[in-house]
mmCIF file as gemmi writes it, N, C-alpha and C atoms, coordinates in Angstrom:
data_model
loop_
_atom_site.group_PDB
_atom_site.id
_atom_site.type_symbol
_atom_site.label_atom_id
_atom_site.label_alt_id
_atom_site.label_comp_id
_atom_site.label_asym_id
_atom_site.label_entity_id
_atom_site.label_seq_id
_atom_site.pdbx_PDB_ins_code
_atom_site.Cartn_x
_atom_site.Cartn_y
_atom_site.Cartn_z
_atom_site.occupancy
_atom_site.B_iso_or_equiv
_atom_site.pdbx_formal_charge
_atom_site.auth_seq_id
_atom_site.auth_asym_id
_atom_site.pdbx_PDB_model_num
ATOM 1 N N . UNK Axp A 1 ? -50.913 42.923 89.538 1 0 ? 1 A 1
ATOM 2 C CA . UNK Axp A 1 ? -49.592 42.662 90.05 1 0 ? 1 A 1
ATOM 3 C C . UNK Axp A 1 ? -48.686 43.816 89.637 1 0 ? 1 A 1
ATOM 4 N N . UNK Axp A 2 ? -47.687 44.278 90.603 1 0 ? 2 A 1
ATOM 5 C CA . UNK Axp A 2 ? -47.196 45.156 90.207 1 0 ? 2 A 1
ATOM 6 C C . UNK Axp A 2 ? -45.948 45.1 89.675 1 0 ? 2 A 1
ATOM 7 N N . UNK Axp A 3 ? -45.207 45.819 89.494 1 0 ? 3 A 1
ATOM 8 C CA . UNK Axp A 3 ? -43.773 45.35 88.342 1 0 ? 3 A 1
ATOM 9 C C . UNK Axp A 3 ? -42.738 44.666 89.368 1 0 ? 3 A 1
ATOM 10 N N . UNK Axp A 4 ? -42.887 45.441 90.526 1 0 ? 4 A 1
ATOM 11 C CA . UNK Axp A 4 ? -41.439 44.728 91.803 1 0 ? 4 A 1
ATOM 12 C C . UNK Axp A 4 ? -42.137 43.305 91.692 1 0 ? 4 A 1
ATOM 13 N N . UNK Axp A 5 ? -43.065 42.451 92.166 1 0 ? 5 A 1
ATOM 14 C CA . UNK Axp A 5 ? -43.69 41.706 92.191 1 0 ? 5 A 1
ATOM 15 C C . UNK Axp A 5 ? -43.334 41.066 91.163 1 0 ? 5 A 1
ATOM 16 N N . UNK Axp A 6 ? -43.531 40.886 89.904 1 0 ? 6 A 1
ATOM 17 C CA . UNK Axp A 6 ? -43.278 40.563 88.798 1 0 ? 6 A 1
ATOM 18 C C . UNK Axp A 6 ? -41.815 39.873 88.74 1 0 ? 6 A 1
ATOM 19 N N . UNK Axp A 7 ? -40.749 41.053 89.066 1 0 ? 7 A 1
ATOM 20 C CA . UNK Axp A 7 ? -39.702 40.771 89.054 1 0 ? 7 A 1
ATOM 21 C C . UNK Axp A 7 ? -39.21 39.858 90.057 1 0 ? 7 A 1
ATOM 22 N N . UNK Axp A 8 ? -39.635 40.013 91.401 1 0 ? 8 A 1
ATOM 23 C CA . UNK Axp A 8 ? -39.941 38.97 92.83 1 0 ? 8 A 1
ATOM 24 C C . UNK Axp A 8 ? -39.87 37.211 92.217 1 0 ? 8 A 1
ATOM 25 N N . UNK Axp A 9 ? -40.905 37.116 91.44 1 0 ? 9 A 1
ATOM 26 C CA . UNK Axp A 9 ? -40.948 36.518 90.408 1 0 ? 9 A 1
ATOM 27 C C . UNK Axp A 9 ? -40.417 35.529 89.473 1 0 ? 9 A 1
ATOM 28 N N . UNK Axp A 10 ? -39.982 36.646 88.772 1 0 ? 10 A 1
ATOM 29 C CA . UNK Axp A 10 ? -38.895 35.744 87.818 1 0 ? 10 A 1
ATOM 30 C C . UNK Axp A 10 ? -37.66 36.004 88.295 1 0 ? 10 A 1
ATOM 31 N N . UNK Axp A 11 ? -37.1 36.44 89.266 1 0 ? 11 A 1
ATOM 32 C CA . UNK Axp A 11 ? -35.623 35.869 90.229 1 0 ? 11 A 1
ATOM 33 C C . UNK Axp A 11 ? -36.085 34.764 91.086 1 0 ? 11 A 1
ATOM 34 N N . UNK Axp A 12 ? -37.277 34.401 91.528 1 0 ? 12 A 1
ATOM 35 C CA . UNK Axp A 12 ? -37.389 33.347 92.376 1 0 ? 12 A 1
ATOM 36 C C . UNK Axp A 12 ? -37.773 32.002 91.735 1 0 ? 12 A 1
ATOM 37 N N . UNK Axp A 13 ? -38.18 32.255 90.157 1 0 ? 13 A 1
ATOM 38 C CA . UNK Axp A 13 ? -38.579 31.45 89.246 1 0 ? 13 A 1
ATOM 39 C C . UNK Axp A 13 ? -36.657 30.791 88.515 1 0 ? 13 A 1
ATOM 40 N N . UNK Axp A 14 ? -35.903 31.799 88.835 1 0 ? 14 A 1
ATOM 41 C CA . UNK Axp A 14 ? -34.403 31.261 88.773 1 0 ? 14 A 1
ATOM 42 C C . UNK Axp A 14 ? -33.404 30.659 90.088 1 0 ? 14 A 1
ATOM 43 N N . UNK Axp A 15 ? -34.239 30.42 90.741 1 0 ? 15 A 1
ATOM 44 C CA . UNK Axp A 15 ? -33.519 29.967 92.174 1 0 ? 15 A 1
ATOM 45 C C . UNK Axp A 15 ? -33.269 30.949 93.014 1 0 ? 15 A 1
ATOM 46 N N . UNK Axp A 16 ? -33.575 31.882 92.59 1 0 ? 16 A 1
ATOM 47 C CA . UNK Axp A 16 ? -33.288 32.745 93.651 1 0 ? 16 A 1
ATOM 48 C C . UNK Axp A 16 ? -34.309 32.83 95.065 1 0 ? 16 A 1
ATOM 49 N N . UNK Axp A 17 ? -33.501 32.48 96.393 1 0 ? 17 A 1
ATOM 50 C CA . UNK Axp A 17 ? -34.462 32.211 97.417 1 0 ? 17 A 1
ATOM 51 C C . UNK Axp A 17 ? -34.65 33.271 98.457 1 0 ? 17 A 1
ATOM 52 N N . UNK Axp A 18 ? -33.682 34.325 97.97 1 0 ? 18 A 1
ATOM 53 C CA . UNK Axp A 18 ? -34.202 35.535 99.018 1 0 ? 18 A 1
ATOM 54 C C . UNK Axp A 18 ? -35.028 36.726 97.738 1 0 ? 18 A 1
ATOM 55 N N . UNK Axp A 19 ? -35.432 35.693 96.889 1 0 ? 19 A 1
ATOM 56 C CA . UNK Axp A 19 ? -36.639 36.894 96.098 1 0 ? 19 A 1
ATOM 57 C C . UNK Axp A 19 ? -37.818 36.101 96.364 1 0 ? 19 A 1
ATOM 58 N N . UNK Axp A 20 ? -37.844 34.388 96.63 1 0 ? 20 A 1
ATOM 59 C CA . UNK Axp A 20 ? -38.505 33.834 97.218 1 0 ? 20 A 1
ATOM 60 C C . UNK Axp A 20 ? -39.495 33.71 98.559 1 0 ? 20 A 1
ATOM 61 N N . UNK Axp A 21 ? -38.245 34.188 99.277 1 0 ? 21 A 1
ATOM 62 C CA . UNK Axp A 21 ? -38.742 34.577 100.452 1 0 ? 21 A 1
ATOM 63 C C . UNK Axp A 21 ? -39.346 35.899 100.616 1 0 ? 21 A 1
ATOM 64 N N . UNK Axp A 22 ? -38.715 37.064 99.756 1 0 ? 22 A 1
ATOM 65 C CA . UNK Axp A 22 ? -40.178 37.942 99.999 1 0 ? 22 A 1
ATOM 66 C C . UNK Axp A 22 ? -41.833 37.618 99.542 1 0 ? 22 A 1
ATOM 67 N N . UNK Axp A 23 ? -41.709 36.766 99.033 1 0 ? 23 A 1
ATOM 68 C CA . UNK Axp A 23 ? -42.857 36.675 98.395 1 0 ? 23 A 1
ATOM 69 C C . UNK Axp A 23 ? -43.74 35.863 99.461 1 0 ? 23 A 1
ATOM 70 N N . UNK Axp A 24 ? -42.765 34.914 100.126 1 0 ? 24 A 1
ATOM 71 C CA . UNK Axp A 24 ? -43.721 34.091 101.111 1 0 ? 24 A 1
ATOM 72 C C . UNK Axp A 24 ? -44.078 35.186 102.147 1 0 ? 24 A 1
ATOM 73 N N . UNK Axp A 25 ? -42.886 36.353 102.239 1 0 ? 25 A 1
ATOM 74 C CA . UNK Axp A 25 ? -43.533 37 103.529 1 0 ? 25 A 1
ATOM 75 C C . UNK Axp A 25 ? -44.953 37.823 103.333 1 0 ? 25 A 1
ATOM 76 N N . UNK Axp A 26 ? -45.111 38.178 101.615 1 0 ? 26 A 1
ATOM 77 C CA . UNK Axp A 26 ? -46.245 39.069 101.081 1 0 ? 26 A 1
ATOM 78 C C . UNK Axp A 26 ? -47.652 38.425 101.106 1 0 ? 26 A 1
ATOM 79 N N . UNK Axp A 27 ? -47.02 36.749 101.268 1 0 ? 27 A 1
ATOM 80 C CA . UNK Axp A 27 ? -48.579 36.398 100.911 1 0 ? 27 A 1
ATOM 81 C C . UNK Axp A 27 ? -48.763 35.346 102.215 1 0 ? 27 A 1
ATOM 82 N N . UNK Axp A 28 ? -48.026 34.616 102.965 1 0 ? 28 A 1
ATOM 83 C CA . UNK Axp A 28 ? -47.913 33.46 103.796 1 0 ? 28 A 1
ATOM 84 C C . UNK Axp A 28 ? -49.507 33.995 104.598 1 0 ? 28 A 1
ATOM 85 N N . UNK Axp A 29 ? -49.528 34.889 105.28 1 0 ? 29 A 1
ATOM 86 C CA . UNK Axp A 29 ? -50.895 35.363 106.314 1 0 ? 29 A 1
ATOM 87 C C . UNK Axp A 29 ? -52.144 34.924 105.499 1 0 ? 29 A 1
ATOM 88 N N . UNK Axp A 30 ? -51.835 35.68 103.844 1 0 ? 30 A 1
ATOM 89 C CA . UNK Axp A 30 ? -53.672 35.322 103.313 1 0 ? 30 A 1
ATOM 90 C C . UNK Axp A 30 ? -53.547 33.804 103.244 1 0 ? 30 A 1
ATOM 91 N N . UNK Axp A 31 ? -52.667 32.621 102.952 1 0 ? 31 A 1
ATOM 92 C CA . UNK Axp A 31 ? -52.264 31.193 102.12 1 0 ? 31 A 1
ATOM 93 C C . UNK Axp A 31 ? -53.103 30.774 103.924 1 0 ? 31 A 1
ATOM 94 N N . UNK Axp A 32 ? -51.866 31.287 104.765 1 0 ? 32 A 1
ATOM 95 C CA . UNK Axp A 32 ? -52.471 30.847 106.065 1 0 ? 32 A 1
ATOM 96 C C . UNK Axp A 32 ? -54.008 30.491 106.546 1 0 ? 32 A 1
ATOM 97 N N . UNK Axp A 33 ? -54.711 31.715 106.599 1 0 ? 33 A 1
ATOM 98 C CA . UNK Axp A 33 ? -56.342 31.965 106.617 1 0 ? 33 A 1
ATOM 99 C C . UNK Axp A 33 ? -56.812 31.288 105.981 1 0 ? 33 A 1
ATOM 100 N N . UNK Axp A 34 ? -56.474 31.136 104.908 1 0 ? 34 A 1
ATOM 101 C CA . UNK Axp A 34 ? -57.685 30.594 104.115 1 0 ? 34 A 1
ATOM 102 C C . UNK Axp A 34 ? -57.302 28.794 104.724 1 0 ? 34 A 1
ATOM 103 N N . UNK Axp A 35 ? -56.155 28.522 104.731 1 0 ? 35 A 1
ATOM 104 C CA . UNK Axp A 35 ? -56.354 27.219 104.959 1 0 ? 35 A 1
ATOM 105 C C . UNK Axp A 35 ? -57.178 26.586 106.32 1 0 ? 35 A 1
ATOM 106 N N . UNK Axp A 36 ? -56.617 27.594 107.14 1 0 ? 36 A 1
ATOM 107 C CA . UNK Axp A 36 ? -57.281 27.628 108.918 1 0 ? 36 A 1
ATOM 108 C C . UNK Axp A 36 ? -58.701 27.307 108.741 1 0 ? 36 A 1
ATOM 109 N N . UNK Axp A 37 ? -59.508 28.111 107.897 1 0 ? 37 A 1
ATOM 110 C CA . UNK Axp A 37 ? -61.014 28.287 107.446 1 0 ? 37 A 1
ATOM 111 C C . UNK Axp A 37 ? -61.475 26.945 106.887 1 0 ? 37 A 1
ATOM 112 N N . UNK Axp A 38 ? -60.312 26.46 105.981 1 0 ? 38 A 1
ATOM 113 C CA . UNK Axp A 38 ? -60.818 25.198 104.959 1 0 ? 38 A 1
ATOM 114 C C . UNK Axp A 38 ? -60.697 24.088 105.722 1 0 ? 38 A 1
ATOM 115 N N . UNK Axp A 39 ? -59.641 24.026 107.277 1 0 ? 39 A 1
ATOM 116 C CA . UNK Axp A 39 ? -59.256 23.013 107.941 1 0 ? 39 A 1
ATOM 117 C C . UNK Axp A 39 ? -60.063 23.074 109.131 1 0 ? 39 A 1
ATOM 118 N N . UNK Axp A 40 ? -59.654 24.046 109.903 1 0 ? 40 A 1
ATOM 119 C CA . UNK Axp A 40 ? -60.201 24.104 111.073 1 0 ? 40 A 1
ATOM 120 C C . UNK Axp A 40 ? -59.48 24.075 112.238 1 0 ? 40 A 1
ATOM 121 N N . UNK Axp A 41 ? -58.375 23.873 111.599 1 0 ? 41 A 1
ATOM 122 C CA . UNK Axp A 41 ? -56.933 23.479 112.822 1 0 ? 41 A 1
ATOM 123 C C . UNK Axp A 41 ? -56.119 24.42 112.407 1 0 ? 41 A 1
ATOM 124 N N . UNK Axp A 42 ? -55.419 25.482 113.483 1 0 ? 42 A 1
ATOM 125 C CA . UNK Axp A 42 ? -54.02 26.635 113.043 1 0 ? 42 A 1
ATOM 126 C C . UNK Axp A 42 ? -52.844 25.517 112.503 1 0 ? 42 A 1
ATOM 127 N N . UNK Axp A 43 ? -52.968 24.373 113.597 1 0 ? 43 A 1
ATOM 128 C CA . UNK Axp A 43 ? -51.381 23.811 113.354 1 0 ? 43 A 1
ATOM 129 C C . UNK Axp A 43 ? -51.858 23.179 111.968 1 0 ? 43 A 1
ATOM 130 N N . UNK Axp A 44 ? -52.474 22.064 111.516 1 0 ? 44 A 1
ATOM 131 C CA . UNK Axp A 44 ? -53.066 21.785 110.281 1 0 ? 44 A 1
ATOM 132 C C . UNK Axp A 44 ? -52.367 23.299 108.838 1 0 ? 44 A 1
ATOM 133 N N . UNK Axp A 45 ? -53.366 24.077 109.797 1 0 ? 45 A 1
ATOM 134 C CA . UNK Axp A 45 ? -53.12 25.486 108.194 1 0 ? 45 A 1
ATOM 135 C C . UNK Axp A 45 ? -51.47 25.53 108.424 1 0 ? 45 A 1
ATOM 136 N N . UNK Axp A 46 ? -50.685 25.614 109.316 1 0 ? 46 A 1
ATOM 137 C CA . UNK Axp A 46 ? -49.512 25.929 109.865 1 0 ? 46 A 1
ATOM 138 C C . UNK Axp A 46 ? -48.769 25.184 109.035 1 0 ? 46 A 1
ATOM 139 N N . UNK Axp A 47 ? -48.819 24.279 109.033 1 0 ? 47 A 1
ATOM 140 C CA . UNK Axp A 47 ? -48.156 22.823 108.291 1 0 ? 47 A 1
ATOM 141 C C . UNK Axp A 47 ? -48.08 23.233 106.526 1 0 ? 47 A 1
ATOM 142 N N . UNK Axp A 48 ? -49.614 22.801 106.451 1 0 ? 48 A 1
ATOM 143 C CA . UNK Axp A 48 ? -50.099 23.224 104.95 1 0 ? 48 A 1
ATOM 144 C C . UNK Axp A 48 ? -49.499 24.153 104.135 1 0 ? 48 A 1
ATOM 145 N N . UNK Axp A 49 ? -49.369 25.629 104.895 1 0 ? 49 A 1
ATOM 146 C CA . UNK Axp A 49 ? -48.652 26.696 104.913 1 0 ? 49 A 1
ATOM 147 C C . UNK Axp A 49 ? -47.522 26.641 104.05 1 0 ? 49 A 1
ATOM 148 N N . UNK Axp A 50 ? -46.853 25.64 105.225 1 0 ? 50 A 1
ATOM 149 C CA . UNK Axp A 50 ? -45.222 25.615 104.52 1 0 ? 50 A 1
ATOM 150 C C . UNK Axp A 50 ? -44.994 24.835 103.077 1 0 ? 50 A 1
ATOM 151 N N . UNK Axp A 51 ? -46.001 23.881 103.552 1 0 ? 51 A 1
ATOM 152 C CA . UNK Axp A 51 ? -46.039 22.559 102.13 1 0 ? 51 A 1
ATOM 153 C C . UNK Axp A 51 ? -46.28 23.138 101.01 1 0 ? 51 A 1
ATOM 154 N N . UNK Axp A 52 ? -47.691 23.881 101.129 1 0 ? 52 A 1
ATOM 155 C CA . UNK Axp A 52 ? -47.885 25.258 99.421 1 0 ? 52 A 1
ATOM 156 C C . UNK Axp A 52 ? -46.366 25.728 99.455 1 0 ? 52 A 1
ATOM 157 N N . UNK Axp A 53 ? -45.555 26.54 100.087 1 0 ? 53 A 1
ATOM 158 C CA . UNK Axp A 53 ? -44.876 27.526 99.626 1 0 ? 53 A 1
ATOM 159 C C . UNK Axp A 53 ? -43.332 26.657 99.224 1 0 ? 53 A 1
ATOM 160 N N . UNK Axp A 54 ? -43.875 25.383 99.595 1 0 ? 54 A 1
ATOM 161 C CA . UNK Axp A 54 ? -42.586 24.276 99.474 1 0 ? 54 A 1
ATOM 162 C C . UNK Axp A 54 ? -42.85 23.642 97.857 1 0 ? 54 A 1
ATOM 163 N N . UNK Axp A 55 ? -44.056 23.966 97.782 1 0 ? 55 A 1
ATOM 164 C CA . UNK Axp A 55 ? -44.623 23.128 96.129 1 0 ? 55 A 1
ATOM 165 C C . UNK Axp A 55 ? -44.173 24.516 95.391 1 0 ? 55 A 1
ATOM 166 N N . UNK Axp A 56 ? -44.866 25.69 95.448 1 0 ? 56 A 1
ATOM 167 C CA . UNK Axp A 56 ? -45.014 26.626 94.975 1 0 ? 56 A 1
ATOM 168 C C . UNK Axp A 56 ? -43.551 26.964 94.224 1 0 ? 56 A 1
ATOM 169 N N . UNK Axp A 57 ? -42.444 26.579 95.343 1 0 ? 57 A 1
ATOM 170 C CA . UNK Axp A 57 ? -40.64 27.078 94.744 1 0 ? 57 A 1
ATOM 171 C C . UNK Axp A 57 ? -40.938 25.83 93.908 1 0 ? 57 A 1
ATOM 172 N N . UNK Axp A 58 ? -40.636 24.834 94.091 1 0 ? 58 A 1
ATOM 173 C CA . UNK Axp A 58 ? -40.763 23.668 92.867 1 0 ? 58 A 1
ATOM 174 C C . UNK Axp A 58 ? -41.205 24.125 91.636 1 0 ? 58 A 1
ATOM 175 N N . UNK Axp A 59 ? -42.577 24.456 91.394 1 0 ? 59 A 1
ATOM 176 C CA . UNK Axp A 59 ? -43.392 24.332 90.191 1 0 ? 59 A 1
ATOM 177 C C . UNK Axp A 59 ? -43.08 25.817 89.838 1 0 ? 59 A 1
ATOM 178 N N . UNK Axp A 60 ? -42.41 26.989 90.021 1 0 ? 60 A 1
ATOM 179 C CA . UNK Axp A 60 ? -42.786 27.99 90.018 1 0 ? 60 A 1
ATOM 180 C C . UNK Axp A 60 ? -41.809 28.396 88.611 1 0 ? 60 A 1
ATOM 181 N N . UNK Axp A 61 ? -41.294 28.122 88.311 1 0 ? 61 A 1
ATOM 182 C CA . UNK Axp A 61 ? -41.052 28.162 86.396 1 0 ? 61 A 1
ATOM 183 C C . UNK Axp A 61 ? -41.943 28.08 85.665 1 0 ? 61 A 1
ATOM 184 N N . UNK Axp A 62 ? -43.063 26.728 86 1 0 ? 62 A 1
ATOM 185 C CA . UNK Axp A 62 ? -44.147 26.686 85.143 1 0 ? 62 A 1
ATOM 186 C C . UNK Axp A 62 ? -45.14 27.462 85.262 1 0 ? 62 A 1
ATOM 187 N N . UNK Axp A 63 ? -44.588 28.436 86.528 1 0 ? 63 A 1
ATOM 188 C CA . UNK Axp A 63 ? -46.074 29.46 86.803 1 0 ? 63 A 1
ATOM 189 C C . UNK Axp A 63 ? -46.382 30.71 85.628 1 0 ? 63 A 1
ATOM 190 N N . UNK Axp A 64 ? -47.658 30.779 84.977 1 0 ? 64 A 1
ATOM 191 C CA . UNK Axp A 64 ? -47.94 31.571 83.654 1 0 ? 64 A 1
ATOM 192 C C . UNK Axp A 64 ? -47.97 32.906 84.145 1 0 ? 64 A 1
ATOM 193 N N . UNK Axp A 65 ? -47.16 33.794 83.499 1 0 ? 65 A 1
ATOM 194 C CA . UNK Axp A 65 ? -47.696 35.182 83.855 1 0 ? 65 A 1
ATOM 195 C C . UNK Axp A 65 ? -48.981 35.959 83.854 1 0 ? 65 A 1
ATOM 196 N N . UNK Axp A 66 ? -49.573 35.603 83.091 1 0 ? 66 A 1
ATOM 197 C CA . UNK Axp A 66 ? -51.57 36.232 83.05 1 0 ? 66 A 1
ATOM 198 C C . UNK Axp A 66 ? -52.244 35.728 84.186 1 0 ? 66 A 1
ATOM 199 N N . UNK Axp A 67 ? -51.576 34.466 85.053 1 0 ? 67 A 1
ATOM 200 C CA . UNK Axp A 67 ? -52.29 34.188 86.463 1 0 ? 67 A 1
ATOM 201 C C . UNK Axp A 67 ? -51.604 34.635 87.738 1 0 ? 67 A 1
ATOM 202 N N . UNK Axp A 68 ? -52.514 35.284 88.544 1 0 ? 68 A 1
ATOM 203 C CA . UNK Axp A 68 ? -52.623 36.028 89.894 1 0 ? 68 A 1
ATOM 204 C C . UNK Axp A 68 ? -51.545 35.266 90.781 1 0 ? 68 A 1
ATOM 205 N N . UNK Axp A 69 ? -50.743 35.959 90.886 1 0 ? 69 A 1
ATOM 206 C CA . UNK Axp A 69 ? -49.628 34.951 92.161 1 0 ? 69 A 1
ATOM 207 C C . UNK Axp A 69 ? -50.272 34.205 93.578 1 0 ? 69 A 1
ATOM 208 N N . UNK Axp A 70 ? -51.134 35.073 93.633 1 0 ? 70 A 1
ATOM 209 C CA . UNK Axp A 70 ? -51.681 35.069 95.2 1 0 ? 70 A 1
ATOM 210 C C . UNK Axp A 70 ? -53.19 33.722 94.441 1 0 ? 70 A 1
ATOM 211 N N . UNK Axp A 71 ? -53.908 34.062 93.78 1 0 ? 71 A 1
ATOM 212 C CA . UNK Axp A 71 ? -55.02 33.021 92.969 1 0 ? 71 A 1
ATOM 213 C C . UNK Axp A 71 ? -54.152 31.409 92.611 1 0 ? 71 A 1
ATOM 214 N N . UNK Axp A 72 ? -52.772 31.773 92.313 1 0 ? 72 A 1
ATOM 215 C CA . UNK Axp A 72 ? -51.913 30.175 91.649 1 0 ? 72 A 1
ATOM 216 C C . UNK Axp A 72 ? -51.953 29.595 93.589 1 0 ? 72 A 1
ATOM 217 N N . UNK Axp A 73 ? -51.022 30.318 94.284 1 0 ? 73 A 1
ATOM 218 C CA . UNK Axp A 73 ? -50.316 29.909 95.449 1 0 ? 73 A 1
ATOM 219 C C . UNK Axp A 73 ? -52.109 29.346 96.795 1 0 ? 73 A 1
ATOM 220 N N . UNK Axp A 74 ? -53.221 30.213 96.12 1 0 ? 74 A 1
ATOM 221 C CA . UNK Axp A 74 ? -54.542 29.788 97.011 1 0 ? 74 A 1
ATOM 222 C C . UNK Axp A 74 ? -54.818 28.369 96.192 1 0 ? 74 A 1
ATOM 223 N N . UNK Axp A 75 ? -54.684 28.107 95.518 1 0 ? 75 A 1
ATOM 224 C CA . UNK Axp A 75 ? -55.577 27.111 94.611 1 0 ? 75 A 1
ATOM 225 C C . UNK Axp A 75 ? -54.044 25.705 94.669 1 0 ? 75 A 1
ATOM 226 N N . UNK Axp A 76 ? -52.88 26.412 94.982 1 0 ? 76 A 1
ATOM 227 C CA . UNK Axp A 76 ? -51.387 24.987 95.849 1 0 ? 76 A 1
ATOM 228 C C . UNK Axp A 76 ? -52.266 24.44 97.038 1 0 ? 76 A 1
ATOM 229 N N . UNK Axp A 77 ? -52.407 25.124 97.992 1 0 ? 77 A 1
ATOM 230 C CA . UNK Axp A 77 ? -53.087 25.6 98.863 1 0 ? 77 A 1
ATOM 231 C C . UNK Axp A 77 ? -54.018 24.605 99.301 1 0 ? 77 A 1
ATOM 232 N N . UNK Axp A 78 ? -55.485 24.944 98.083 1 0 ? 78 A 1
ATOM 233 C CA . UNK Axp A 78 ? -56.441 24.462 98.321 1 0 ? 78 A 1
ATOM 234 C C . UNK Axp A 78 ? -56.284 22.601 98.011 1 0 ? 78 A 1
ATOM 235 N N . UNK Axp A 79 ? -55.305 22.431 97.072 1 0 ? 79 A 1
ATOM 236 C CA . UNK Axp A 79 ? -55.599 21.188 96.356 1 0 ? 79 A 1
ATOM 237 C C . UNK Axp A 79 ? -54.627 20.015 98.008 1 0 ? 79 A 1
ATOM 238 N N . UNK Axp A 80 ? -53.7 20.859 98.314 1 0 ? 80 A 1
ATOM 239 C CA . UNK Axp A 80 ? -53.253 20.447 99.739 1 0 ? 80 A 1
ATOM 240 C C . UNK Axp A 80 ? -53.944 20.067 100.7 1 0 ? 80 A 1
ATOM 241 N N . UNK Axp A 81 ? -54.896 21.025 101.204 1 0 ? 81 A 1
ATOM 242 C CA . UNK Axp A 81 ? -56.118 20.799 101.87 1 0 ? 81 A 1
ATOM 243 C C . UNK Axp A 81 ? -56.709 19.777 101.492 1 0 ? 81 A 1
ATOM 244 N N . UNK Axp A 82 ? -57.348 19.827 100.463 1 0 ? 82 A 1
ATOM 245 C CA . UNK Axp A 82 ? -58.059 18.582 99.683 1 0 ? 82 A 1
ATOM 246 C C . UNK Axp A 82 ? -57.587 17.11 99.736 1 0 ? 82 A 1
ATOM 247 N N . UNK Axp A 83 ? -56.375 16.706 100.128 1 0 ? 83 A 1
ATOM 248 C CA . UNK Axp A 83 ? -55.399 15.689 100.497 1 0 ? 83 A 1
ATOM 249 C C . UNK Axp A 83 ? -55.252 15.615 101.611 1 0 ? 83 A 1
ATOM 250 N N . UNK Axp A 84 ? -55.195 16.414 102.602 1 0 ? 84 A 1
ATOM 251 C CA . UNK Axp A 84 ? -55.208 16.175 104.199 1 0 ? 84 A 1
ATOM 252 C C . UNK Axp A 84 ? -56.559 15.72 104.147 1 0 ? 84 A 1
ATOM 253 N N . UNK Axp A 85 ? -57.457 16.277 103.843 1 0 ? 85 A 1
ATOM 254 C CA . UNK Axp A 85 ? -59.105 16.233 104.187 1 0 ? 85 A 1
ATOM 255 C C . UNK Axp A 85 ? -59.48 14.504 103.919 1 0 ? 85 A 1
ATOM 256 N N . UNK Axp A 86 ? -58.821 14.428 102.608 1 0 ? 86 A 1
ATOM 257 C CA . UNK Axp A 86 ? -59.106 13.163 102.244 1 0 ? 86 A 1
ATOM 258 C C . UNK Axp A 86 ? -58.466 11.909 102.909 1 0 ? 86 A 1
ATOM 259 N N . UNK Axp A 87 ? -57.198 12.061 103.264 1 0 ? 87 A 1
ATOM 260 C CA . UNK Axp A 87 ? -56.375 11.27 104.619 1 0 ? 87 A 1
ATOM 261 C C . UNK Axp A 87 ? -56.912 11.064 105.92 1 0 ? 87 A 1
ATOM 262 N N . UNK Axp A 88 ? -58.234 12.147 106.148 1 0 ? 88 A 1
ATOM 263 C CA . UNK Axp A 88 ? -58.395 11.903 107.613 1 0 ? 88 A 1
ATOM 264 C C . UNK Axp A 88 ? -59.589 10.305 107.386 1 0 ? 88 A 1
């Protein structure tokens, strides 16, 4: 991770939502894919999408610095998936 990133970060870890929003724009495409892959449906990943990056501002104080932004926000992600999957 690099230092802008970092800092992306901990302003969005203080409410800040246009340091927030770069971050969804840096990563939303990979969060996307992978869910499309795990679902099978765009609108499904589409949805999902927003819901990670809707958990992600929530919890994102408690997010540890030694873990991968993009590894925390796949694994919001995945556990999301895992709850639709289980609903159907």
């Amino acid at each position: 991770m690099n230092d802008s990133e970092q800092d992306l970060i901990q302003q969005a870890a203080r409410g800040d939502r246009q340091a927030f929003g770069t971050l969804v724009r840096v990563h939303q495409a990979r969060v996307f894919h992978f869910l499309r892959r795990l679902l099978g449906s765009a609108d499904e990943a589409a949805d999902l999408t927003q819901e990670t990056f809707i958990r992600a501002f929530q919890a994102l104080p408690r997010w540890r610095p030694e873990a991968r932004l993009q590894t925390w926000l796949l694994q919001i992600a995945r556990n999301a998936a895992l709850d639709t999957l289980r609903q159907r």
